[in-house]
ZAGU-299988 format. One record per residue: x, z, y of N, C-alpha, C in turn; residue in one letter. Coordinates in steps of 0.02 Angstrom, whole numbers, plus 50000, padded with zeros to 5 digits. Layout:
BEGIN
XZYXZYXZYA/...
***
This chain:
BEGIN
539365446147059538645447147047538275441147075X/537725437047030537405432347066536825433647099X/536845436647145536415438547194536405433047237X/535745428747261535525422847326535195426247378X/535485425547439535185428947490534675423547517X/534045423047503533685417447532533985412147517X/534195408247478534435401747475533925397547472X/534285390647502534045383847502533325383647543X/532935391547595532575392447618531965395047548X/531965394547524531475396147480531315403447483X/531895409747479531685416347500531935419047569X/531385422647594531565423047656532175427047668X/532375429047741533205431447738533005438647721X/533575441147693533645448147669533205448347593X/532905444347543532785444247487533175443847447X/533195446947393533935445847337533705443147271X/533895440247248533835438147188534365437347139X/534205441247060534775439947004534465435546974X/535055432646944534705425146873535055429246811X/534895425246756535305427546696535775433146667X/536225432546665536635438246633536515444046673X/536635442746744536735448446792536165450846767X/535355450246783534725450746763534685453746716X/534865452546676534825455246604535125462046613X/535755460846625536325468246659535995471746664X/535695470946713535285477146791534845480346744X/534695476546691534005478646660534085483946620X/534555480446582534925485046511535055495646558X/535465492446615535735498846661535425503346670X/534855502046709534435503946748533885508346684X/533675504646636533265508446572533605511746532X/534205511846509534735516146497534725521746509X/534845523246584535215528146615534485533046631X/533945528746648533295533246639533215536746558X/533335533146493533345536646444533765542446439X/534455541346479534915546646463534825552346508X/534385551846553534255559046598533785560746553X/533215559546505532945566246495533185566346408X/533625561146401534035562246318534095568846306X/534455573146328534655580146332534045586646327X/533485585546353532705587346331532615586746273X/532745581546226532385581846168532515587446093X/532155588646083532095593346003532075599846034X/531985606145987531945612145990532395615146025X/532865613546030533415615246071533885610346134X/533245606246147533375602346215533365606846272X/533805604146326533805609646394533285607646446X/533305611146496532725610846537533065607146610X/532585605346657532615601946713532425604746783X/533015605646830532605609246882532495603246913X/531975600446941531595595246998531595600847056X/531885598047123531735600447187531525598047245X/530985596247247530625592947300531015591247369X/530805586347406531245586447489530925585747530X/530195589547520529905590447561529965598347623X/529475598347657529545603647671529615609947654X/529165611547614529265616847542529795618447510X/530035609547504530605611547427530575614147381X/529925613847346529385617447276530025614547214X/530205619747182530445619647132530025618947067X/530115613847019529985615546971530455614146901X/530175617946870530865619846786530375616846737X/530655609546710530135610146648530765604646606X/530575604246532531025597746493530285593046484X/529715594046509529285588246482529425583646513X/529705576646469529875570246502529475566246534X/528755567346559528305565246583528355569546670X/528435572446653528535576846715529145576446755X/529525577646712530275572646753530225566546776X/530075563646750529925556646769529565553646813X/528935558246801528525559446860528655558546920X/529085564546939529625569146994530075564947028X/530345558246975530945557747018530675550447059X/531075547947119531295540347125531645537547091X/531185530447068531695524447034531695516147083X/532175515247088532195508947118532125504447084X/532505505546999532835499546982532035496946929X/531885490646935531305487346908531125489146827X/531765488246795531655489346719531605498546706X/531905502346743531735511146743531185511946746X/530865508446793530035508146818529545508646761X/529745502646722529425501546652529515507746596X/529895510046589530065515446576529645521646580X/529765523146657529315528346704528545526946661X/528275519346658527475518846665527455521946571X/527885519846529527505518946462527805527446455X/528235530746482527965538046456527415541546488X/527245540946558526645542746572525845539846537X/525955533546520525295531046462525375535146399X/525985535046363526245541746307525575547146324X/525795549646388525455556946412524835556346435X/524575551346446523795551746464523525549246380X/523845545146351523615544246287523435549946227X/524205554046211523965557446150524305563746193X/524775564746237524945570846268525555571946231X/525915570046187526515570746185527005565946161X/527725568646148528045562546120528265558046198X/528345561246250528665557946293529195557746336X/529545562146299530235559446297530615554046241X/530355557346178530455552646129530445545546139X/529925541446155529765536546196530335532446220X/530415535946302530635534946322531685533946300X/531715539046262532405538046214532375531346154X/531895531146120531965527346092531775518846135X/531495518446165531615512146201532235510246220X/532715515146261533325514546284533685512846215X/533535515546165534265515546105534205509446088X/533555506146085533395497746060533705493246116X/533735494246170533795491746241534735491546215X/535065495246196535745498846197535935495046128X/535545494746092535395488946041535535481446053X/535025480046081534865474746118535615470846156X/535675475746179536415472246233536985470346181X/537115473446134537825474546098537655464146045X/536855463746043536845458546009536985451946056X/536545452946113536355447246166537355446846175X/537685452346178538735450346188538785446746141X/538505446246079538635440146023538105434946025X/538035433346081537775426746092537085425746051X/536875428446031536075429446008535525432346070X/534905426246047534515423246099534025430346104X/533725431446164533285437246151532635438046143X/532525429946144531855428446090531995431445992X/532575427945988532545430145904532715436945902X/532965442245958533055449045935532305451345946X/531895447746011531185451145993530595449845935X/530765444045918530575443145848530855448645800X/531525447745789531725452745740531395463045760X/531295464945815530975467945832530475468845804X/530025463945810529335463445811529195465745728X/529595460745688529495463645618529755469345588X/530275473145621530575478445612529855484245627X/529615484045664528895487245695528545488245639X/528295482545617527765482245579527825484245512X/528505483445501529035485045426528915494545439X/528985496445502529125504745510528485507245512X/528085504545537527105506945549526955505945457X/527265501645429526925504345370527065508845335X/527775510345329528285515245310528135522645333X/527595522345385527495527745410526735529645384X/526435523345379525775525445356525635527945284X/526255523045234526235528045161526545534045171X/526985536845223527115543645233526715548045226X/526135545545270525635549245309525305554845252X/524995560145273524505563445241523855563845273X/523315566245255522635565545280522335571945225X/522285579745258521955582045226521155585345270X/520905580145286520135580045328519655583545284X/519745581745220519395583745172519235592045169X/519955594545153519845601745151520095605945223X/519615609045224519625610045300520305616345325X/520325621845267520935626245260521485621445271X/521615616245232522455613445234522095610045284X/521645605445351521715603945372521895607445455X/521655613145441521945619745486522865619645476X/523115622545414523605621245409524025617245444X/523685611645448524105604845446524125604745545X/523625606745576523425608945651523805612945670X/523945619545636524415623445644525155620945645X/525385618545576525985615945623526245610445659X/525515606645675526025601345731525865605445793X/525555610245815525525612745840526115616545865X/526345621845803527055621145807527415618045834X/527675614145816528205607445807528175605545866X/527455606445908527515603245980527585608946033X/527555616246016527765618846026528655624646036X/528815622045996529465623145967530115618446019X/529705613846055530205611146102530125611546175X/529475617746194529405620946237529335624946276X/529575629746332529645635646361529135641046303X/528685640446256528355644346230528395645046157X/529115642146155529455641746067529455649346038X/529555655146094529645661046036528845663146042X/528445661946060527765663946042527405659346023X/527745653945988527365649045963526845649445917X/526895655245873526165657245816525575661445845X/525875663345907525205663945956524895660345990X/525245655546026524975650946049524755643146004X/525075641845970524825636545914524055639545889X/523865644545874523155647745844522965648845900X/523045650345953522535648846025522365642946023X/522865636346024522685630146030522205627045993X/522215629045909522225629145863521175629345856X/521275637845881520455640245898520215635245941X/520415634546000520165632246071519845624746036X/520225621746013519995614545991519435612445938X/519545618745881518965619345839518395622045851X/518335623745916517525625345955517635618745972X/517855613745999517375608146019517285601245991X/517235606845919517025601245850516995594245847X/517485591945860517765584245847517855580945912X/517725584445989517725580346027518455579846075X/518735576546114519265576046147519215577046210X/518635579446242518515581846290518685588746305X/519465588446337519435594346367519415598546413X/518765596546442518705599546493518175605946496X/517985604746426517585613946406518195617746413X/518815616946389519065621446387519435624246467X/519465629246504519885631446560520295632146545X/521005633846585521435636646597521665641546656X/521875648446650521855652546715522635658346722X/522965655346751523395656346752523615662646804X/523885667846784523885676846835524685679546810X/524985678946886525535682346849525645690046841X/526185691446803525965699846796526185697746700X/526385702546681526385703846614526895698046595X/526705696246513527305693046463526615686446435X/527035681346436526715674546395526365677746335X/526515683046278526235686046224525555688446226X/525505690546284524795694546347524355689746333X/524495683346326523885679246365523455676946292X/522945674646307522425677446263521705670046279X/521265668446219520805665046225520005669446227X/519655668046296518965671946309518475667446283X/517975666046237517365663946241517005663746313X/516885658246337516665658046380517025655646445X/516565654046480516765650046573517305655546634X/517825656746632518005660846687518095657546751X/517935659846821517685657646877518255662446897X/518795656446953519385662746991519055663647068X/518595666647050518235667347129517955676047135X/517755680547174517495687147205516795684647212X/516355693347179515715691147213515535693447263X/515205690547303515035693947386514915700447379X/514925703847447514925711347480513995711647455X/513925718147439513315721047416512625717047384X/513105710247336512815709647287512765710547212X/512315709647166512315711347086513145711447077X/513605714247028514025714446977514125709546923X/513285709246920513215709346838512345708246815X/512475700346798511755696646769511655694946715X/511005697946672510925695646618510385688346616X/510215683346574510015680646575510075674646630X/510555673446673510625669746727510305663046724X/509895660946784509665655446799510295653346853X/510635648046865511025648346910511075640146938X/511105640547030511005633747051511555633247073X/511995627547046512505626247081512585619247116X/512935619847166512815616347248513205614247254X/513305609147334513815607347366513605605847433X/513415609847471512885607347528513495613047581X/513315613247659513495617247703513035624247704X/513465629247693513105636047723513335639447770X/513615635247831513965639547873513735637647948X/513225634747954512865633048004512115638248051X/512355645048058512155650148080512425652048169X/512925647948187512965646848237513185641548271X/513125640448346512855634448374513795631648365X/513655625048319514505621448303514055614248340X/514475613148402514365605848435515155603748454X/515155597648426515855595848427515765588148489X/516315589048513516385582848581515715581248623X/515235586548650514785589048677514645592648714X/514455592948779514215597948826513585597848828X/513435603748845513015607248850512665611948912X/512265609048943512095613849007511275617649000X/511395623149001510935628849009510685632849055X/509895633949070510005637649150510075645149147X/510265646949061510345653349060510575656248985X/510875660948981511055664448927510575664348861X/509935665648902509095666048849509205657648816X/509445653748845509155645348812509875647248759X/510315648948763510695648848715510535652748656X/510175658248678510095663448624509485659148592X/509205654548600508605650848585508735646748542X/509415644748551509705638248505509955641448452X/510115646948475510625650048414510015654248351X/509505657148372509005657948344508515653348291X/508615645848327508325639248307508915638848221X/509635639748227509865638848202509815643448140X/509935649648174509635651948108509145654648074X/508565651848102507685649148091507875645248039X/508355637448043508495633147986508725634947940X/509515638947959509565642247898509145646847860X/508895651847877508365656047835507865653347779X/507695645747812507215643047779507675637947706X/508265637347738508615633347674508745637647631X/508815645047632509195648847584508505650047531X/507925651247586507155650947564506825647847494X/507255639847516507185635147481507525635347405X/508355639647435508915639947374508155644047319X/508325650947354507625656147315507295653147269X/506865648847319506225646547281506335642247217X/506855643547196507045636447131507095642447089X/506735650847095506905652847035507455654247019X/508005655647047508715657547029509015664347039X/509505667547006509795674347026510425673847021X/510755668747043511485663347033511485658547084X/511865658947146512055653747199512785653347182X/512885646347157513715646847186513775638447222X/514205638047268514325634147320514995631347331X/515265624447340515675624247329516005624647404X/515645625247447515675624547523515665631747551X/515865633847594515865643247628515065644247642X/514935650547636514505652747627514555658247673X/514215656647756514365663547821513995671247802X/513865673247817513645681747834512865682347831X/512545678347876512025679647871511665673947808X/511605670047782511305669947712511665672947658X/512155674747665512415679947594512055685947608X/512015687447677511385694347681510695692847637X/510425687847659509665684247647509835686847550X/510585681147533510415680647469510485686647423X/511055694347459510895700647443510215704547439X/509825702647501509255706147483508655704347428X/508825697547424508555696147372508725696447294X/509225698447281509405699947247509785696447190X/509985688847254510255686747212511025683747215X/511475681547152512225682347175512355676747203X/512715675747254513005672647299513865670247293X/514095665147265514675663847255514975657547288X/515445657347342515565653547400516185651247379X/516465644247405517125641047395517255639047325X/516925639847278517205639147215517485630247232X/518235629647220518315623647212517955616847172X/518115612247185517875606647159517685604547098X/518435606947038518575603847013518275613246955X/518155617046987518035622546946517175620446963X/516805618947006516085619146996515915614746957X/516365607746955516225603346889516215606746845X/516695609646819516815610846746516055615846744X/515955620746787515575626646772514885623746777X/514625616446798514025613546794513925610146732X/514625608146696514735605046640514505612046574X/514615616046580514895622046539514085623946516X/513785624846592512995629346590512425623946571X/512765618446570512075613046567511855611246630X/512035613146715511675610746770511985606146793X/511645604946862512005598446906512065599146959X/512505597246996512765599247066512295597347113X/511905601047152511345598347199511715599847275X/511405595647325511615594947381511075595447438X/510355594247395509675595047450509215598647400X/508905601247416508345607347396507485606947401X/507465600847413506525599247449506185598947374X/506615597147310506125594547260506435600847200X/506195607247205506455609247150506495607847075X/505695603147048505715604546989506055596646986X/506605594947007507085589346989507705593246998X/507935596547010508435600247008508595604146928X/509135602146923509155606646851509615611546836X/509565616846824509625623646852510095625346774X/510905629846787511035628046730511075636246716X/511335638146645511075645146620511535648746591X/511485654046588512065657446537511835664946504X/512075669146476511695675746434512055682846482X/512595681046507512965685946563513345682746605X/513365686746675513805683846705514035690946742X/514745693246740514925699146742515745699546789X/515845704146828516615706046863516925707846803X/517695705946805518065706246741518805707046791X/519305711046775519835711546799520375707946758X/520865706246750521575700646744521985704646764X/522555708746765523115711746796522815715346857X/522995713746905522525719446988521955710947010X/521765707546975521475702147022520695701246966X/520095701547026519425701146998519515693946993X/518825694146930518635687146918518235686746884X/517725681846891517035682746857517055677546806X/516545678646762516375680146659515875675246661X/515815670746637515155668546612514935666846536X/514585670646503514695671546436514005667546397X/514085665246360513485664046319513295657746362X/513565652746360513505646746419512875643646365X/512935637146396512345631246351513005626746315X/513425626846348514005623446317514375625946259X/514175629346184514375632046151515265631846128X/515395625546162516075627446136516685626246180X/516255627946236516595629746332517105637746309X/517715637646325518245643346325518665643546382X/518965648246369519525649346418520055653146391X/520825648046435521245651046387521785656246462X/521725661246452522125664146526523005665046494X/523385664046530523925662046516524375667146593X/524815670646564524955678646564525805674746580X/526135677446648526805677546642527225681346699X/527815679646703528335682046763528465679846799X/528225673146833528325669946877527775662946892X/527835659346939527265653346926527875649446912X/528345648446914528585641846859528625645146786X/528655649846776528435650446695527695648346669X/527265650146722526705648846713526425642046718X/526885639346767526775630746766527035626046713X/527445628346677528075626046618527465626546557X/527245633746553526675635746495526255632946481X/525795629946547525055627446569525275620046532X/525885617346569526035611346547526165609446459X/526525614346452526585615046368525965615946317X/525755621646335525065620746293524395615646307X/524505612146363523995607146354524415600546321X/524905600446314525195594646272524995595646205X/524985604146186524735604346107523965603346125X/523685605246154523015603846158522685596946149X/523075590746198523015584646188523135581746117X/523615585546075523875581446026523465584645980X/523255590545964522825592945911522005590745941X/521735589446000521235584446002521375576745977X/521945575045985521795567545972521765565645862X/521735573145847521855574445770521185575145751X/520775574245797520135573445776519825566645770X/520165561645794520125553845783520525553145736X/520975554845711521455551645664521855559645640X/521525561245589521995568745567522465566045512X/522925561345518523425561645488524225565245509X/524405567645461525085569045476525705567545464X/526325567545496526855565145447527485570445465X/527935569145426528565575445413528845574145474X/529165581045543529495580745570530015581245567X/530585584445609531295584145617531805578845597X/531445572645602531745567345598531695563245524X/531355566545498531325562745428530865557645434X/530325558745479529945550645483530445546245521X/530955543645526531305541845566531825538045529X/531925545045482532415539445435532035537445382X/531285538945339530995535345294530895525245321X/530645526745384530445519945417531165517245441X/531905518645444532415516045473532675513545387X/532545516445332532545515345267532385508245262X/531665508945255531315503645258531445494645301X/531695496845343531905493845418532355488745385X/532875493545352533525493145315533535486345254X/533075490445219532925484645173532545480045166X/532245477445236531855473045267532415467345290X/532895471345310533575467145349534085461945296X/534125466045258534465462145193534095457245160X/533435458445169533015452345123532905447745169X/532915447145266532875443045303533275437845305X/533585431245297533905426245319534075426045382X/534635424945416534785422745489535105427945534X/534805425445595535015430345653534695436845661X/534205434945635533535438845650533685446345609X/534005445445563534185452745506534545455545560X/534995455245601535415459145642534775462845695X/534495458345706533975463045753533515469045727X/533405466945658533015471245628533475476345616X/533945474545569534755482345557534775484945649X/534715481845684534805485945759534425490245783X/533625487845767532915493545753533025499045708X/533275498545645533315502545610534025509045624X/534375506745664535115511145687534645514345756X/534185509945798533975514145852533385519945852X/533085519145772532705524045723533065530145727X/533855529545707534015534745677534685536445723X/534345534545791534705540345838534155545645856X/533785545245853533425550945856533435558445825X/533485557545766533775564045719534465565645773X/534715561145765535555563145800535525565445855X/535075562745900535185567045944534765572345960X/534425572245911534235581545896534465586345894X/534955584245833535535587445804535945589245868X/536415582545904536705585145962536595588346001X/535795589246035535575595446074535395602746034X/535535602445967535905607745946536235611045943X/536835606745965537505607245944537635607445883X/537475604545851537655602845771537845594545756X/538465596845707538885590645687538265584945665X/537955579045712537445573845701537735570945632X/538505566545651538785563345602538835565745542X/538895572745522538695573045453537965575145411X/537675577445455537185579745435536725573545445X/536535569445479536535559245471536665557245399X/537225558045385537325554945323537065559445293X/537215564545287536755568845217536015567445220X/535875566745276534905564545261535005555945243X/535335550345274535375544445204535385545645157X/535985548945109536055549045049535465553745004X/535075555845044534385561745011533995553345004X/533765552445053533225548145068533305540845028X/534085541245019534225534044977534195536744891X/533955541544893534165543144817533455542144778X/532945545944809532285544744797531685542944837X/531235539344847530775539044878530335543944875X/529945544244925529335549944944529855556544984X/530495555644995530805560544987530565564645057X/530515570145081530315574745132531045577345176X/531505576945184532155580945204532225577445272X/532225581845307532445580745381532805585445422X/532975587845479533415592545501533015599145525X/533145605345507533005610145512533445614445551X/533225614345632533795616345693533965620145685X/533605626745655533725632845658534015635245619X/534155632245555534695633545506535405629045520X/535325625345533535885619545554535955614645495X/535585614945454535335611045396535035607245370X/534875601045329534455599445318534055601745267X/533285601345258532885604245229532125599745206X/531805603445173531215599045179530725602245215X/530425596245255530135595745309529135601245289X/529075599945226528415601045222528455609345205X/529305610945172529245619445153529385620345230X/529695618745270529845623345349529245622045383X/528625619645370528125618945421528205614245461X/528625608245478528655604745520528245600045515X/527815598845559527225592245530527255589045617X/527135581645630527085579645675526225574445660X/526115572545740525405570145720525815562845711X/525315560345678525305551745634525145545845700X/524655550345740524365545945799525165545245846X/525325551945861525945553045909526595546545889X/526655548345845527245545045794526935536945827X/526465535945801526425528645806526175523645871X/525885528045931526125527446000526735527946013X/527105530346014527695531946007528015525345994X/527995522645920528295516145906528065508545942X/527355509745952527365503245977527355502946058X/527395507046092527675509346161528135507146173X/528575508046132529365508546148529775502046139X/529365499746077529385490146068529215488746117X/528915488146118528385484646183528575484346236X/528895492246273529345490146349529855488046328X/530305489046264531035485346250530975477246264X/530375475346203530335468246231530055465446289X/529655466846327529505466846400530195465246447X/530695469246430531345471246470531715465646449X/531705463346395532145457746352532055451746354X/531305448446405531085444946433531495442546490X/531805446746506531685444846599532505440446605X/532345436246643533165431246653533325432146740X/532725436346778532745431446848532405440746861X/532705443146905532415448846960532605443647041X/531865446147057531835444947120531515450947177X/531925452447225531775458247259531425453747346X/531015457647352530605451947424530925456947477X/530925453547537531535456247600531075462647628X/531425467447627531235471947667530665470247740X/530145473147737529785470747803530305476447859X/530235471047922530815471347980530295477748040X/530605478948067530355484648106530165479348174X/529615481148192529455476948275529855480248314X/530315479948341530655484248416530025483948474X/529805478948466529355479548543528875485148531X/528705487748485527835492048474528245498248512X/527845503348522528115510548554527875513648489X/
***
């Protein structure tokens, strides 16, 4: 191995450095072997992953989303890394398709090596790459369908990638319930990709089938001791200020008194202030406090007798959404009411979930604010679920920028490895081998669909060539559940057009990134001081 330990003084001691081949090696290895841990995840009948933390806890979690695995684990090796980053961009981008990704980079990578052993430069395989890309993005775009127009088949068409992205996760046998949850949830927020109208509330107890979409804001919080139930018309101010300053809190301070009375004086003073802040809450016109900060005894009294509801601790990230939802804004000082903007709703009501309260807010300002409560047997089912249906959620929002679709179960895969194909034969040179190498790392994908089937890849491979070579436009791809191939548009399989094509240029993109590199250099471990205590 050509590893330099600091040579010639240039890196300091304990730095390592590879040049060339080795370099290249490490690279090929290292992105490989990250593809082949979550290889086994992919398609309808990919397996799942237990991750086990080493922390104190040791929090288990069970999921096959390759973003999440990946997430989860340590990687040392530099080119895995790359790997790691472009399926998590996958997942902040369109929300799915990230394992795929990450497999198909490796198969080009696996590609890649078998050419660079025949002495071909890895400039001309990323060239040949590069046009293999552009040869498959178009191949995919005359695939494509686009029915925006009519809004029924464009439901349709929602429905089953919905499916399809469901079908390869913990929520495959209730997938026509949950695909039309997703389905609804997204068409209330009429074209936008913001999803943060929508909640999620997760209660265990019952079966995944249970769980169900509410119109409207649900809040996982109790309403205080002997106030309202239940408000119609709500004015409601929501906060982030201290309400727990009713008695005397002095921190790294003494205090000397010539008597019990000066204390009871201070403590009186104190909640003289408070009385007058809750005064203040009042005076803005409201019959709705919620706070994201604790809320003590004596102003939840104040705000009972007045009659108005009092809701304490609501987390952070739930008073956003619920200031987002009603139309208000999070206030923190109270001197200027009519700058404060006070947000609203038509009810706000106690609602039970299995044995656990939780409050309703119905008829928001945010018309197409929901909630989807999500029903199971455990919290890693429930964490597996949460995770799954916001992947369809992401991907049927991002179908509102681009509602095209194209055929799943592998048939977009081999139309564009088709294409690839006969791009390669009309090329001159070296460069055709790189492109025929894009087009073979196309069409491991079907295969190893098939293999996490358990179904014979190698023949059922060739039977989708010889369909696809016979006629163009052709639709036939693998249909898991029969063990067959079929056409893709009678079984419902539709994948999004956006997904597909993140997907492709992702995966180029870290291949050639990786195909770059001649020289890893690792910088020396920083040394421990012995002298410090």
């Amino acid at each position: 191995m050509e590893a330099a330990q600091g040579n010639n003084g240039v890196l300091n001691d304990g730095a390592t450095e590879e040049k060339g081949e080795t370099a290249r090696l490490s690279s090929y290895i290292g992105a490989m072997a990250i593809a082949d841990l979550v290889k086994t995840t992919l398609g309808p009948k990919g397996m799942d992953k237990i991750l086990q933390s080493a922390g104190r806890g040791q929090v288990v979690t069970v999921t096959n989303d390759g973003a999440t695995i990946l997430k989860s684990i340590y990687v040392d090796n530099p080119a895995a890394k790359v790997l790691v980053d472009i399926s998590k961009v996958q997942d902040d981008q369109v929300g799915d398709g990230t394992t795929s990704v990450v497999v198909l980079a490796g198969e080009l990578l696996k590609e890649a090596e078998k050419l660079t052993n025949m002495r071909i430069h890895p400039q001309t395989i990323i060239q040949g790459y590069r046009e293999a890309l552009n040869c498959a993005l178009n191949a995919l775009t005359e695939a494509s369908v686009n029915n925006i127009e009519d809004p029924e088949a464009y439901r349709n068409d929602m429905l089953r990638v919905a499916r399809t992205t469901l079908s390869s996760k913990i929520l495959t046998n209730d997938k026509e319930h949950f695909s039309n949850l997703a389905v609804d949830a997204i068409l209330r927020l009429k074209g936008s990709t913001n999803l943060d109208a929508i909640q999620m509330i997760k209660r265990r107890g019952g079966t995944l089938a249970e769980s169900y979409l509410d119109e409207g804001f649900i809040l996982d919080k109790k309403i205080g001791v002997g106030q309202p139930k239940r408000i119609e018309n709500a004015k409601i101010l929501v906060a982030n200020t201290p309400m727990d300053t009713d008695k005397i809190k002095i921190y790294g301070a003494r205090v000397r008194t010539d008597g019990m009375d000066k204390v009871v004086a201070i403590e009186q003073a104190e909640k003289d202030k408070m009385r007058a802040k809750v005064e203040k809450i009042i005076g803005h016109g409201v019959n709705c406090f919620i706070n994201r900060q604790l809320i003590y005894n004596f102003p939840e009294q104040i705000f009972a007798d007045a009659g108005v509801m009092a809701i304490e601790h609501a987390d952070f990230d739930g008073i956003e959404r619920l200031a987002l939802v009603t139309g208000g804004e999070i206030v923190s000082t109270f001197d200027r009411p009519e700058d404060a903007k006070l947000g609203e709703c038509k009810l706000i009501e106690e609602i039970m979930i299995g044995e656990d309260k939780l409050i309703r807010f119905s008829g928001v300002a945010l018309g197409e604010a929901c909630t989807i409560v999500l029903r199971g047997a455990s919290t890693h089912i429930l964490d597996e679920a949460d995770r799954s249906l916001h992947d369809a959620l992401c991907v049927l929002s991002q179908m509102s920028t681009d509602s095209r679709v194209v055929n799943g179960g592998g048939c977009s895969e081999m139309i564009m490895s088709k294409a690839v194909e006969s791009l390669a034969q009309q090329t001159p040179g070296k460069k055709s081998l790189a492109i025929e190498s894009f087009a073979k790392a196309l069409r491991q994908i079907p295969t190893i669909i098939a293999e996490n089937g358990g179904l014979d890849s190698t023949e059922l491979i060739s039977q989708l060539r010889a369909v696809h070579a016979e006629a163009s436009g052709c639709r036939h791809g693998i249909d898991i559940l029969t063990g067959q191939i079929g056409d893709m548009r009678e079984c419902g399989i539709n994948e999004s057009f956006k997904v597909k094509k993140c997907m492709l240029n992702s995966a180029t993109e870290a291949a050639e990134m990786i195909l770059r590199v001649d020289d890893i250099i690792k910088c020396a471990p920083r040394q421990r001081d012995e002298n410090r205590m």
